[in-house]
Backbone as a ProteinNet text record, in pm:
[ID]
protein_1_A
[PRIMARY]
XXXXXXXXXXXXXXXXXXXXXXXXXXXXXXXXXXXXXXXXXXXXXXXXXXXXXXXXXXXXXXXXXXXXXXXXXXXXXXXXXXXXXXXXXXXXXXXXXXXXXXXXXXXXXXXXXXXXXXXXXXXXXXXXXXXXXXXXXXXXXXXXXXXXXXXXXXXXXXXXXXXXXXXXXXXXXXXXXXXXXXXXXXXXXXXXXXXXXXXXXXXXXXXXXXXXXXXXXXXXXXXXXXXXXXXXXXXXXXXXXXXXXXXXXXXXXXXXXXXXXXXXXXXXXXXXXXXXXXXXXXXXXX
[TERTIARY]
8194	8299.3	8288	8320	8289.5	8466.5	8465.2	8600.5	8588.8	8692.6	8714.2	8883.4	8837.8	9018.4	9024.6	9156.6	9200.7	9270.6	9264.4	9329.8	9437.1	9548.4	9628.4	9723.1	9707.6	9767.1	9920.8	9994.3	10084.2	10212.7	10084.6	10180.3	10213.2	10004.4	9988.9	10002.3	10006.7	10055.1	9899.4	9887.1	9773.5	9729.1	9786.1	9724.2	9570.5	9498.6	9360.1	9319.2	9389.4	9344.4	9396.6	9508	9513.9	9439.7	9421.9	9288.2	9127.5	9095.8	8966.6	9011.7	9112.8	9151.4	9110.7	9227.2	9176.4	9051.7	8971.4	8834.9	8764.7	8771.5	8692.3	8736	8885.7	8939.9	8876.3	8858.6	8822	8643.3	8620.4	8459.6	8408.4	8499.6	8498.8	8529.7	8642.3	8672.9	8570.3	8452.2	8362.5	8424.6	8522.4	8509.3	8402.7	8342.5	8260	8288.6	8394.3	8397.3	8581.8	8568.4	8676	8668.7	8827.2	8807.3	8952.4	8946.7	9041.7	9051.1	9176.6	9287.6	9268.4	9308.2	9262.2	9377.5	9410.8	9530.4	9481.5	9459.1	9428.7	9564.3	9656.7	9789.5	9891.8	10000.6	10154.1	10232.6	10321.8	10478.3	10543.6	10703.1	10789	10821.6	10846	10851.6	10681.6	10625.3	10470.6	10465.7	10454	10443.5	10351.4	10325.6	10258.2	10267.4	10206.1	10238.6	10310.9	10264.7	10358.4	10448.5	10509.5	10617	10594.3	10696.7	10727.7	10660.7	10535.8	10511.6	10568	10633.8	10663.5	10563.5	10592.3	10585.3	10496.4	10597.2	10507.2	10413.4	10390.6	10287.5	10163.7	10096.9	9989.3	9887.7	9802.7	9671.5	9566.4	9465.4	9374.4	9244	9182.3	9035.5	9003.1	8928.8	8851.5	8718.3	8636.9	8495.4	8523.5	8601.6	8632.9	8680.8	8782	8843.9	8695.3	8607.5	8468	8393.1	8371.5	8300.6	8376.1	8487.5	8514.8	8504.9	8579.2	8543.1	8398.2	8295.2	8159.7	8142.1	8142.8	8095.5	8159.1	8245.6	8322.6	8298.8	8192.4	8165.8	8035.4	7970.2	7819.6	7812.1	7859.1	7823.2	7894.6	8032.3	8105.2	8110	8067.3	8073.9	8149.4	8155	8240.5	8240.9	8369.6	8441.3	8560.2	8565.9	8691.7	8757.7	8879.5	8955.5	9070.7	9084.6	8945.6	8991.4	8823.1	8811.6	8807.6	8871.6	8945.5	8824.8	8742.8	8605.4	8624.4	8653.5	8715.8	8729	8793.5	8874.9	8781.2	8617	8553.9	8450.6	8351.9	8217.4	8118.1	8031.8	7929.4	7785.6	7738.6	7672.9	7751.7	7846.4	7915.2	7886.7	7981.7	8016.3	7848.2	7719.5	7636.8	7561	7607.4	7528.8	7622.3	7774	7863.9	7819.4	7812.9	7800.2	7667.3	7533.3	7431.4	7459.9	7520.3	7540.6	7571.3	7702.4	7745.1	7668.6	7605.2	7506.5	7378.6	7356.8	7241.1	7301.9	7363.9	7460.7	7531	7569.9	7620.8	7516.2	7351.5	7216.6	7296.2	7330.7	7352.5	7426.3	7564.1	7677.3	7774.9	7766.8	7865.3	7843.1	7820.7	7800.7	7882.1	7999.7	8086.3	8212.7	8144.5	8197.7	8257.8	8375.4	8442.5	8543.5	8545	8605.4	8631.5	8796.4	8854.1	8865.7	8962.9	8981.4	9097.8	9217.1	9376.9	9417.9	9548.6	9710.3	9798.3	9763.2	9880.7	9863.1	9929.7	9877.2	9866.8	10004.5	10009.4	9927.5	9859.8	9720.3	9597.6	9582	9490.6	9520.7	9642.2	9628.2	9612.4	9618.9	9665	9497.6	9400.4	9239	9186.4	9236.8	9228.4	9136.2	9153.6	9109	9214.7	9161.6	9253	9244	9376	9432.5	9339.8	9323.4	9281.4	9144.6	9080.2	8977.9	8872	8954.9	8930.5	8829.5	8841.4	8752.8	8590.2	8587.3	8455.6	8391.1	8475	8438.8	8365.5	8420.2	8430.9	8271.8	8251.9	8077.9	7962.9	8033.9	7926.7	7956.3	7968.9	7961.6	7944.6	7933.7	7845.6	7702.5	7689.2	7518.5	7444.4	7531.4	7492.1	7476.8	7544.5	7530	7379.3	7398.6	7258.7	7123.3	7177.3	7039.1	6971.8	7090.6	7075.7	6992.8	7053.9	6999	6851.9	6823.2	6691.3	6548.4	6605.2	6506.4	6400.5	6314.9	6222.4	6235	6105.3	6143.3	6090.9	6069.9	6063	6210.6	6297.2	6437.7	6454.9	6596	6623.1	6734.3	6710.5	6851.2	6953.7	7056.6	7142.5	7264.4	7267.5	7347.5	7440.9	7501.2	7680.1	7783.3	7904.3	8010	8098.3	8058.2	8127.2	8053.7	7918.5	7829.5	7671.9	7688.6	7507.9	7404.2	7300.6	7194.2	7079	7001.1	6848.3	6758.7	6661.1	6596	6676.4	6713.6	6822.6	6776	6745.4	6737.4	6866	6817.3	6970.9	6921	6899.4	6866	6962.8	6972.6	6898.4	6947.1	6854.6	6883.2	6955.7	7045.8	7102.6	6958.6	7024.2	6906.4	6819.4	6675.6	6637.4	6562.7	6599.6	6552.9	6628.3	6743.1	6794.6	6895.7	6937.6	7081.2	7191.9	7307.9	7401.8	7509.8	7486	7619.3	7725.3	7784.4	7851.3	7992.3	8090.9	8196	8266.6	8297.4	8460.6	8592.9	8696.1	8826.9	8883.9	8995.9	9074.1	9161.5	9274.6	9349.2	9343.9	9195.5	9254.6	9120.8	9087.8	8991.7	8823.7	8938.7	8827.8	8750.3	8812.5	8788.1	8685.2	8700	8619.8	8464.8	8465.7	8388.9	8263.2	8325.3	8303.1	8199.2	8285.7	8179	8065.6	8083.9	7954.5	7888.8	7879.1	7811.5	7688.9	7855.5	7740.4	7755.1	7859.2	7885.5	7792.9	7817.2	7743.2	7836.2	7969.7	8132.3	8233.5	8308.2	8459.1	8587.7	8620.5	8765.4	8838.4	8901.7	9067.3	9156.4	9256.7	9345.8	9503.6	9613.6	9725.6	9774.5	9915.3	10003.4	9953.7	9833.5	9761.4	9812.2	9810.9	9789.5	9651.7	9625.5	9488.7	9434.5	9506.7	9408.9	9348.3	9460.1	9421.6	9278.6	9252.9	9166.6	9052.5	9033.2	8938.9	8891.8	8966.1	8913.2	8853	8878.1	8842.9	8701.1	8710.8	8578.8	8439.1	8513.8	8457	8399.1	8484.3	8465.3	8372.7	8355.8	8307.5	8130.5	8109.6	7969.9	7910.4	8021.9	7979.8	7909.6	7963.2	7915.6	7774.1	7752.5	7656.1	7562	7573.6	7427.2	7371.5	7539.3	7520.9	7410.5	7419.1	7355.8	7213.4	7196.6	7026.7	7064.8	7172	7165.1	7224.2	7188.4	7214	7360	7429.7	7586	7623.4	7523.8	7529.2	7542.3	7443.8	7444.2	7597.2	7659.5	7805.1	7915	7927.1	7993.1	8179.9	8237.6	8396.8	8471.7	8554.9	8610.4	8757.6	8859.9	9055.2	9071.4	9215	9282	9343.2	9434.5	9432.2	9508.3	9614.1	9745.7	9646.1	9711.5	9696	9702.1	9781	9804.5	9770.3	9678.2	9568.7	9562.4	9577.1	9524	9383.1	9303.3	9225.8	9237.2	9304	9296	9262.7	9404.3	9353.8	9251.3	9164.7	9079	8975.8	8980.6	8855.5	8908.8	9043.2	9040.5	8991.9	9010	8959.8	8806.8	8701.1	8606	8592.3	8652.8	8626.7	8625.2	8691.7	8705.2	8624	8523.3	8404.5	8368.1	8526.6	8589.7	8454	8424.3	8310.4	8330.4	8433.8	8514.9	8655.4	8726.1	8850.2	8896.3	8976.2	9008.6	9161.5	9177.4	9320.7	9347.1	9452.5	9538.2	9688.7	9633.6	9764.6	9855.1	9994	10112.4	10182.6	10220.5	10322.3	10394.8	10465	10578.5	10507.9	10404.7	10326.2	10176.7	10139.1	9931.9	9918.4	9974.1	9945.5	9952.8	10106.8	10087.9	10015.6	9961.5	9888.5	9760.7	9712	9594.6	9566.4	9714.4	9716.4	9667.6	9736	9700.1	9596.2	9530.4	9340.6	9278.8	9329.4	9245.5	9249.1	9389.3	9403.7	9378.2	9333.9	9247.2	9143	9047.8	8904.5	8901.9	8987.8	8982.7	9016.8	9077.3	9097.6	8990.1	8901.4	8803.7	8612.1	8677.1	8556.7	8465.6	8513	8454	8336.8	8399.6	8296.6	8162.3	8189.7	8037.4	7966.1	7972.6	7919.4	7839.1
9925.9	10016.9	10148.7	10244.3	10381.7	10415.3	10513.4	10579.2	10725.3	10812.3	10919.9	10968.2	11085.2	11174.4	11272.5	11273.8	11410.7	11494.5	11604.5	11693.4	11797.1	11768.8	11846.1	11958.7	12103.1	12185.7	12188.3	12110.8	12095.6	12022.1	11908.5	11885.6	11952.2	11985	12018.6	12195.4	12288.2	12413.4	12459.8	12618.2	12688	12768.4	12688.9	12731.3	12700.9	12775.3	12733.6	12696.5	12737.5	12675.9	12455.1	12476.7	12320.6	12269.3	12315.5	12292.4	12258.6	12327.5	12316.3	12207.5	12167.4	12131.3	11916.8	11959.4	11791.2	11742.4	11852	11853.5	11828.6	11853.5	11818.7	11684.2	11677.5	11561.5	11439	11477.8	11370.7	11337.9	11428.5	11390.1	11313.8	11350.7	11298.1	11158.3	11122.1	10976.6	10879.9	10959.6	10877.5	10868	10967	10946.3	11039.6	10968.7	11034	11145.9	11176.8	11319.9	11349.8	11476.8	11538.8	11580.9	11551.2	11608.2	11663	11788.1	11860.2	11877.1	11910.9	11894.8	12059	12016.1	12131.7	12184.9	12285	12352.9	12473.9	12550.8	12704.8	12763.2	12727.3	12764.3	12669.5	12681.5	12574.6	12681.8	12635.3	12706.1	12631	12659.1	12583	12522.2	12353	12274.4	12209.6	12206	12113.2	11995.5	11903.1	11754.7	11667	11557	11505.5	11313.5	11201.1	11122.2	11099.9	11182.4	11140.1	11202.3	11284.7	11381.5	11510.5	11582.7	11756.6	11814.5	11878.5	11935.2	12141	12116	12245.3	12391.1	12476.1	12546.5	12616.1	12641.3	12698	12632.2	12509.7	12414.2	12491.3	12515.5	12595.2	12555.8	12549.6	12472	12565.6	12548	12655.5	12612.7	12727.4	12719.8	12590.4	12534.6	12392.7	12408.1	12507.2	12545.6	12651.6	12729.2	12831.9	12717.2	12645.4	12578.4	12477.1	12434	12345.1	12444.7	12538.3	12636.8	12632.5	12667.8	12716.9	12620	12464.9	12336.8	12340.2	12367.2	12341.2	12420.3	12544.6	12604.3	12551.4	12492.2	12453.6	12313.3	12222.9	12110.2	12092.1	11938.4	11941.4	11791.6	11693.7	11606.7	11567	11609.4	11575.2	11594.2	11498.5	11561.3	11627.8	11669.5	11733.1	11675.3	11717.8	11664.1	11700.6	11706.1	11745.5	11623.7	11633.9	11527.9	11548.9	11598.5	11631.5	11785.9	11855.2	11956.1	11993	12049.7	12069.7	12160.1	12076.3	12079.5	12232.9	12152.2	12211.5	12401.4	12419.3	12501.8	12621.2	12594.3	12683.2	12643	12793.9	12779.1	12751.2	12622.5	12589.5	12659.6	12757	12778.4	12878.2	12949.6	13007.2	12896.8	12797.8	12667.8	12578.5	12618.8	12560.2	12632.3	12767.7	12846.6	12821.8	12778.7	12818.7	12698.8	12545	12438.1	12406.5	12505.2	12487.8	12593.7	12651.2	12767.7	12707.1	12625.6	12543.6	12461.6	12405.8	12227.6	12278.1	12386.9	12477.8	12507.8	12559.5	12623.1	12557.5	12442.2	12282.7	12225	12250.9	12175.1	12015.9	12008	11912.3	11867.7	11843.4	11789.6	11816	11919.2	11869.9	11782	11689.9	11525.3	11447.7	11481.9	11393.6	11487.9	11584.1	11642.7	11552.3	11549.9	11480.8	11601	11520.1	11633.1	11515.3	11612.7	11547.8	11686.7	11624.4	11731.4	11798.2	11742.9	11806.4	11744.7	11762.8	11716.3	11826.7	11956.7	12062.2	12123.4	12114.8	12174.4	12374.9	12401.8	12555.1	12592.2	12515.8	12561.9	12587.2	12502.8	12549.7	12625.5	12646.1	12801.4	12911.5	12892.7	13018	13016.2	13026.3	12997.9	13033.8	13028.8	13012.9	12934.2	12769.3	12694.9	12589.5	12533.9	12426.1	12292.1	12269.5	12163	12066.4	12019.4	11931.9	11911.4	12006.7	12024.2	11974.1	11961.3	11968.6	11841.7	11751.7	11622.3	11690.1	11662.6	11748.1	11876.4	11963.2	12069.8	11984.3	11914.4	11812.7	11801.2	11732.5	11627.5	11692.7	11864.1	11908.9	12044.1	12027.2	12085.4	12035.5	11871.9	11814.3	11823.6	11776.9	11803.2	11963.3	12048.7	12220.3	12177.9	12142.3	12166.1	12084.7	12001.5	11882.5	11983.9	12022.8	12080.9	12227.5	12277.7	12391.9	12350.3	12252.9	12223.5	12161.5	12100.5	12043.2	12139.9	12255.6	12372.8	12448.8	12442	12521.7	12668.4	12760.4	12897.6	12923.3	12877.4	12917	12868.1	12866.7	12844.3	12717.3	12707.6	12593.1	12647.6	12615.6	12658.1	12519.1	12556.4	12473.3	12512.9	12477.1	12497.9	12365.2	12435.9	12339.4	12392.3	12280.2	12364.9	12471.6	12431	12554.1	12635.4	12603.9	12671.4	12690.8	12813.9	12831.1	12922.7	12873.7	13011.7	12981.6	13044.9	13034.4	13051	12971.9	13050.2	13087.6	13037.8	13020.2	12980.2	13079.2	12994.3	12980.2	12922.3	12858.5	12891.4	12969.5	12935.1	12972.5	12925.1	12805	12673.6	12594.6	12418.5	12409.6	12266	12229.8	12156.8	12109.1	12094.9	12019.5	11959.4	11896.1	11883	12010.3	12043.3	11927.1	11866.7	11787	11802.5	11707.9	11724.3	11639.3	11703	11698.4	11570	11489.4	11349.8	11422.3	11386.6	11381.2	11285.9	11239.2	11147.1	11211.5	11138.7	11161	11062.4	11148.9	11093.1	11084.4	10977.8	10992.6	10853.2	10831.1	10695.7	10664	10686.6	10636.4	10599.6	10534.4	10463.5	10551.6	10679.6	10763.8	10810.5	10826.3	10850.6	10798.5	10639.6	10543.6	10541.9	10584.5	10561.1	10687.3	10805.6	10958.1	10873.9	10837.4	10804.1	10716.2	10646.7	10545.5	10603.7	10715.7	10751.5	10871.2	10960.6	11042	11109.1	10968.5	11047	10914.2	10957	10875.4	10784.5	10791.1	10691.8	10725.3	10661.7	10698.4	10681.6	10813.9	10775.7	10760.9	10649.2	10571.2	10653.2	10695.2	10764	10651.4	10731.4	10706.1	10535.5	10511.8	10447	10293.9	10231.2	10128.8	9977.5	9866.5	9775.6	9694	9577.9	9577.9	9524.4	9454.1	9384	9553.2	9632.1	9725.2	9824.7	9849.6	9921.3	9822.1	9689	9630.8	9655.4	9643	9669.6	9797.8	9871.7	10040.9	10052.9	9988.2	9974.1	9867.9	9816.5	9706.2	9790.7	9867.3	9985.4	10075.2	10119.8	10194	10157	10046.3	9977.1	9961.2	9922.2	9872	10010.1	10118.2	10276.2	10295.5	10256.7	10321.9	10201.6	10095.5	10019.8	10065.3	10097.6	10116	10253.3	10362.7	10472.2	10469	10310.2	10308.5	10353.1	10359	10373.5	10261.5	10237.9	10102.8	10087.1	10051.1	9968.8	9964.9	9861.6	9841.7	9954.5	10092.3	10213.2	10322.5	10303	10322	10312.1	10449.7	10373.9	10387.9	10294.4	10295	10366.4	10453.5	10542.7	10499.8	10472.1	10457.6	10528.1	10543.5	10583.7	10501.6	10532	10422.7	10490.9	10386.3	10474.2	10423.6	10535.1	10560.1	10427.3	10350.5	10211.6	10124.7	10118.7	10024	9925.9	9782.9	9656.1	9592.4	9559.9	9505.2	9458.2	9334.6	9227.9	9330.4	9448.6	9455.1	9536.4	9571.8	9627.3	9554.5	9413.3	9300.9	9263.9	9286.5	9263.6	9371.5	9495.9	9616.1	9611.6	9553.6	9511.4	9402.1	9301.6	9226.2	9239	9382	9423.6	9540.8	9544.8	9649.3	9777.1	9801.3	9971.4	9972	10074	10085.3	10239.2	10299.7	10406.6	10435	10429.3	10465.6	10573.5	10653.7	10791.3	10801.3	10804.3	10843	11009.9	10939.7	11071	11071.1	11108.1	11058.9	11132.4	11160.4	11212.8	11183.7	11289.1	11266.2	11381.3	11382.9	11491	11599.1	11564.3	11686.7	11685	11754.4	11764.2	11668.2	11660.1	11567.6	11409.5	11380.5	11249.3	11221.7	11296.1	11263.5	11236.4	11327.9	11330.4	11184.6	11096	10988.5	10887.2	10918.4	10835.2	10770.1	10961.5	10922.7	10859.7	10792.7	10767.3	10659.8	10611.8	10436.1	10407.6	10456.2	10409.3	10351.8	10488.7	10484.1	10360.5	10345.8	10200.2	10087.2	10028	9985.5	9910.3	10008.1	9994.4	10054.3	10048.2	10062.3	10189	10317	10381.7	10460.3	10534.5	10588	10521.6	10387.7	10324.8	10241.1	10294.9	10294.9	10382.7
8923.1	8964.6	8888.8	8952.7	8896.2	8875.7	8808.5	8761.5	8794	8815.4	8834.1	8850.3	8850.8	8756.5	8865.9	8918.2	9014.4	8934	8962.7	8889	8996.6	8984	9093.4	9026.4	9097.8	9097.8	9139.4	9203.6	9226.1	9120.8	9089.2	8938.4	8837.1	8803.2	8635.9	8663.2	8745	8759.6	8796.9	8730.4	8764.2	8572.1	8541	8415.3	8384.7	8346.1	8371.7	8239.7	8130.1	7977.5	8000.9	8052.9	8071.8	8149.7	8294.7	8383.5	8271.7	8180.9	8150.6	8019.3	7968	7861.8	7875.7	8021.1	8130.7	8183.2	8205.9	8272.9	8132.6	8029	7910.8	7811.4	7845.3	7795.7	7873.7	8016.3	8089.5	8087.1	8044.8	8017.6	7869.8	7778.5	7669	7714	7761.2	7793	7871.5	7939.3	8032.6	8196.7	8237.8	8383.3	8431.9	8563.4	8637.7	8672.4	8732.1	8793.7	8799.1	8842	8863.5	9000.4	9049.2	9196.2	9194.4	9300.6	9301.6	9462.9	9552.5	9665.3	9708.2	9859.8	9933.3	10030.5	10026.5	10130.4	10174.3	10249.1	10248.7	10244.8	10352.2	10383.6	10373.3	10309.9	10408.9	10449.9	10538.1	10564	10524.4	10544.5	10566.1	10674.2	10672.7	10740.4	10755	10681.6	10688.8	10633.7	10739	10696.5	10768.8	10685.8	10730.3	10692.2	10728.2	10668.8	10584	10443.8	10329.9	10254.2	10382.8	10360.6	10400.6	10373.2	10412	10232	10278.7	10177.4	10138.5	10023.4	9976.4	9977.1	10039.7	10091.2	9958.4	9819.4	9744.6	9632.3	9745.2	9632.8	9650.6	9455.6	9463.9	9433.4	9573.2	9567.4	9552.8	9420	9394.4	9518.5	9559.6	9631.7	9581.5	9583.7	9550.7	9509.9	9594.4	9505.3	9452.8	9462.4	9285.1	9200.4	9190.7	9078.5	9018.9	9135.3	9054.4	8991.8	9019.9	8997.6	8857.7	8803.6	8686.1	8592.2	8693.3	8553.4	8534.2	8590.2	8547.9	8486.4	8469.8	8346	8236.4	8187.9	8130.4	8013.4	8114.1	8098	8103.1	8087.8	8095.9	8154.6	8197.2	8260.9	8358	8412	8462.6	8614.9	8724.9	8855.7	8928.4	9031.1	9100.3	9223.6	9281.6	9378.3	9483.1	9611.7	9647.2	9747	9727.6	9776.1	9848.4	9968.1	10050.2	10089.4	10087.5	10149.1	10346.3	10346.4	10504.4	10522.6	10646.8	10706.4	10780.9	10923.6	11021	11041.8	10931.4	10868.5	10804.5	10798.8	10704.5	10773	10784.8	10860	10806.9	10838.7	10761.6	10724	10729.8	10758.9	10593.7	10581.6	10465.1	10360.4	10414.3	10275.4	10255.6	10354.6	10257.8	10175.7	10208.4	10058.3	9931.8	9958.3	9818.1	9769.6	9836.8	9794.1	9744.6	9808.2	9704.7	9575.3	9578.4	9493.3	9357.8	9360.2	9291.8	9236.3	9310.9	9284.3	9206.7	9183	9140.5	8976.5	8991.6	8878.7	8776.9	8845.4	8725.1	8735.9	8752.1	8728.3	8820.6	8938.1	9028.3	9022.1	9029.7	8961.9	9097.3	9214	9321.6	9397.7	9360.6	9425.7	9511.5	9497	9519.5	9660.5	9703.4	9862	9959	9950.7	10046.2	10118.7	10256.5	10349.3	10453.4	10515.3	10589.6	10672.8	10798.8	10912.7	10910.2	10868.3	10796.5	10888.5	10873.9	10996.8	10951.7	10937.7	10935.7	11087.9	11191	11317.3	11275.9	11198.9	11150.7	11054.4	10995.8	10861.9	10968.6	11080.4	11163.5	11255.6	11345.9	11409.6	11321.2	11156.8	11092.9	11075.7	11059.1	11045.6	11172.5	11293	11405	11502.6	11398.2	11497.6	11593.5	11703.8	11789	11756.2	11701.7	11600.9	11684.7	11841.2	11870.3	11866	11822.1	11856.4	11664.2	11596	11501.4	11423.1	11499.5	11500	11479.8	11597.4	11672	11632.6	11521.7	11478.4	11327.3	11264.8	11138	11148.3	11298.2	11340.1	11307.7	11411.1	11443.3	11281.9	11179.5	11060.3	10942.9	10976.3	10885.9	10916.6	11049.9	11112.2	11052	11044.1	11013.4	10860.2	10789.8	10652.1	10651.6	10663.6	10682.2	10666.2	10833.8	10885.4	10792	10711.2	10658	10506.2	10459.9	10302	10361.6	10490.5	10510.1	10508.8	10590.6	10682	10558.8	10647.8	10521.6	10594.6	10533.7	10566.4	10703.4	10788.4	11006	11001.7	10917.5	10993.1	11054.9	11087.6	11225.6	11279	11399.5	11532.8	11537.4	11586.6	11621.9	11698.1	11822.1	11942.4	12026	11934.7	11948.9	12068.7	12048.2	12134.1	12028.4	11886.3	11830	11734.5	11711.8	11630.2	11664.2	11684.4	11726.1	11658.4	11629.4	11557.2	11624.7	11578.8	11568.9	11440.9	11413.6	11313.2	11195.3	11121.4	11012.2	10907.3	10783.4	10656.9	10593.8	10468.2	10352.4	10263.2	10165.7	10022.2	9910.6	9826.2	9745.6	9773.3	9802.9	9831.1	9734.9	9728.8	9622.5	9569.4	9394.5	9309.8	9346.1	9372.2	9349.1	9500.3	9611.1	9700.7	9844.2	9797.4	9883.4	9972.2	10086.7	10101.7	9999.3	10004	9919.9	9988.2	9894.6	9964.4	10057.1	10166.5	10203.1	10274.1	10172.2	10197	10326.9	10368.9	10460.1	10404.6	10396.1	10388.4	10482.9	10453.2	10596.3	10599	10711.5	10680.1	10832.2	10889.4	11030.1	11075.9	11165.9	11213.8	11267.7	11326.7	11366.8	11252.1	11131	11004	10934.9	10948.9	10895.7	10980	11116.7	11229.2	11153.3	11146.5	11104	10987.8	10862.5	10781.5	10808.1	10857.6	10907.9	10974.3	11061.2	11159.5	11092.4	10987	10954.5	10785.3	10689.8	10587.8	10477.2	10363.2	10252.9	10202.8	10237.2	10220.7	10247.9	10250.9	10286.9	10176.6	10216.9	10061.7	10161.1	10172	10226.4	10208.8	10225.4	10211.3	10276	10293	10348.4	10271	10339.7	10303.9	10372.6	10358.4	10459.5	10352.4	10436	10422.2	10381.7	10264.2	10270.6	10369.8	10454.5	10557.5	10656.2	10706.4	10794.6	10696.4	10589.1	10529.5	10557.8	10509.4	10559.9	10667.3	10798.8	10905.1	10935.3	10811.4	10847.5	10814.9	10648.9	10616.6	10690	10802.1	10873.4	10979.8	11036.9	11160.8	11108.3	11003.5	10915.1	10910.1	10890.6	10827.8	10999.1	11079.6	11224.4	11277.5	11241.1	11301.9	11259.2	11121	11049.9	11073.9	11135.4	11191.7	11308.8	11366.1	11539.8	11540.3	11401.5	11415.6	11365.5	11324.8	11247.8	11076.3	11054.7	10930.8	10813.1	10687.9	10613.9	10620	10664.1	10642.6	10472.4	10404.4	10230	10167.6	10218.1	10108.5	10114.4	10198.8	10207	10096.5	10017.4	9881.5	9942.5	9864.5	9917.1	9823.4	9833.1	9740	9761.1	9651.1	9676.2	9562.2	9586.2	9475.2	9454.9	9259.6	9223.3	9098.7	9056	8951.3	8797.1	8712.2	8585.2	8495.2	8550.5	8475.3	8566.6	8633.8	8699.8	8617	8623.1	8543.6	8579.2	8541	8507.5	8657.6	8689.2	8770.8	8888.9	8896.5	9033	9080.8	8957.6	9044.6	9031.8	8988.5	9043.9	9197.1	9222.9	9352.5	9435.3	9371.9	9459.6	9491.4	9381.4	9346.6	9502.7	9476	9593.4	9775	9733	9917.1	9902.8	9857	9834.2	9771.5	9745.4	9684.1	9533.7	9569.1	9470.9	9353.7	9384.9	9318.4	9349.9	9232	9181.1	9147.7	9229.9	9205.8	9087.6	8957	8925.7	8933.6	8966.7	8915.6	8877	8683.6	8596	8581.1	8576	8564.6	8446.9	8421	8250.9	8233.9	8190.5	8139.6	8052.3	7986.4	7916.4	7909.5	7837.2	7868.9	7800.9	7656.6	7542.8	7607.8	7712.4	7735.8	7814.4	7916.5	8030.7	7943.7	7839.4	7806.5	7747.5	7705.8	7650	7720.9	7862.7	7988.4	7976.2	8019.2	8056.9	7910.8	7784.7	7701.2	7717	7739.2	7757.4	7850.7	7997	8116.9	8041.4	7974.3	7970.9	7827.2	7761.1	7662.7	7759.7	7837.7	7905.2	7955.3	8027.3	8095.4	8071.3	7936.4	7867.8	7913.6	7930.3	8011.1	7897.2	7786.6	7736.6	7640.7	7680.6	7650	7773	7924.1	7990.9	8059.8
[MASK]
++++++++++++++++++++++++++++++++++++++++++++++++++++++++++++++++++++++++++++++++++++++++++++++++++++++++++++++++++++++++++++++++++++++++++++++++++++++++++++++++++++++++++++++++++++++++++++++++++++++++++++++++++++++++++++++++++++++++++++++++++++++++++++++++++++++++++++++++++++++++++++++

């Protein structure tokens, strides 16, 4: 089981000395990575599953805010949870995302992206809320195709994205493509990752039997597409005072990473949090 730390602007504010303070506290402790939450826009009245979110909740960029923890740090991955696909043109986000992966010597690893449920965050971008699936497919395939292409370019002619002859440079490190997760709490979600992501982070208010079946729908996509079912890693979240037990049960329904994200009344206690996770669970001598 892998470990990892969210870091949210909505709780812990926009102070960026505490931002880099957590991002280094948390590397000292042995979590894998840090992942940080994605909004471009809210109004008032935006909700979704798990409530009406506040209007002036302040969500920093997501590859500026990695961008700044990595200079910051030296082993700690990066991550977004989740970055709103849809919403940003790929062909932009695969130069920033090799930009990044170049620059922390490989460390944005951990790219997860979902499609949103704000219908007003996407007219305000000006894409069609319904349409937003299908924009998700065909902008993972672009990023793909962009980190792959050598210098004759490659074309690609979509219903919403077309070129010709297209370079990318600089690859991310190591001349590869860059993992790509999908999040999500719904079936089409799970389908998305199997078909064309490297795992799926679970999301929403689910039952365990219904997540099983997601991750079941999930593995069923990614045979149906010729691709391994097994290499599929499972990503949840998962509270600050996690016990032992249950995440041998999480262990047992395949979840192969644990996202926290700890809350406390001050930096000092939270920072306490993340120490007694990582004793807990033995993190910084793994």
């Amino acid at each position: 089981m892998k470990f990892a730390i969210s870091y949210s602007t909505s709780f812990n504010g926009t102070d960026p000395d505490r931002l880099i303070r957590f991002a280094q506290h948390a590397e000292e402790c042995g979590f894998e990575a840090l992942y940080v939450q994605d909004h471009i826009a809210l109004y008032p009245g935006a909700s979704y599953g798990a409530g009406e979110l506040p209007a002036t909740l302040p969500y920093f960029d997501p590859l500026d805010c990695l961008s700044f923890v990595a200079a910051s740090t030296r082993r700690l991955l990066l991550g977004t949870g989740v970055l709103l696909l849809p919403y940003r043109h790929p062909v932009v986000l695969a130069k920033r995302l090799a930009t990044i992966d170049v620059l922390s010597k490989g460390r944005m690893r951990l790219l997860t992206v979902g499609i949103g449920a704000l219908p007003g965050e996407a007219r305000a971008v000006g894409v069609d809320f319904r349409t937003r699936g299908r924009r998700a497919d065909e902008a993972i395939d672009v990023l793909r195709l962009l980190w792959s292409g050598g210098p004759d370019g490659v074309g690609y002619h979509g219903e919403f994205y077309d070129f010709d002859d297209l370079c990318s440079y600089p690859k991310p490190l190591g001349d590869i493509e860059l993992p790509i997760h999908v999040g999500g709490s719904s079936h089409a979600a799970a389908r998305r990752a199997g078909l064309r992501g490297n795992g799926y982070f679970a999301g929403g208010m689910l039952a365990e039997a219904e997540r099983d079946l997601q991750m079941e729908s999930a593995r069923k996509a990614a045979a149906e597409a010729g691709r391994d079912p097994a290499a599929l890693e499972y990503t949840r979240w998962g509270s600050a005072d996690l016990p032992v037990e249950e995440v041998r049960q999480l262990e047992a329904h395949g979840v192969t990473r644990i996202v926290v994200n700890p809350t406390a009344a001050s930096a000092a206690e939270q920072h306490d949090k993340m120490s007694a996770f990582a004793e807990r669970f033995g993190l910084a001598t793994t």
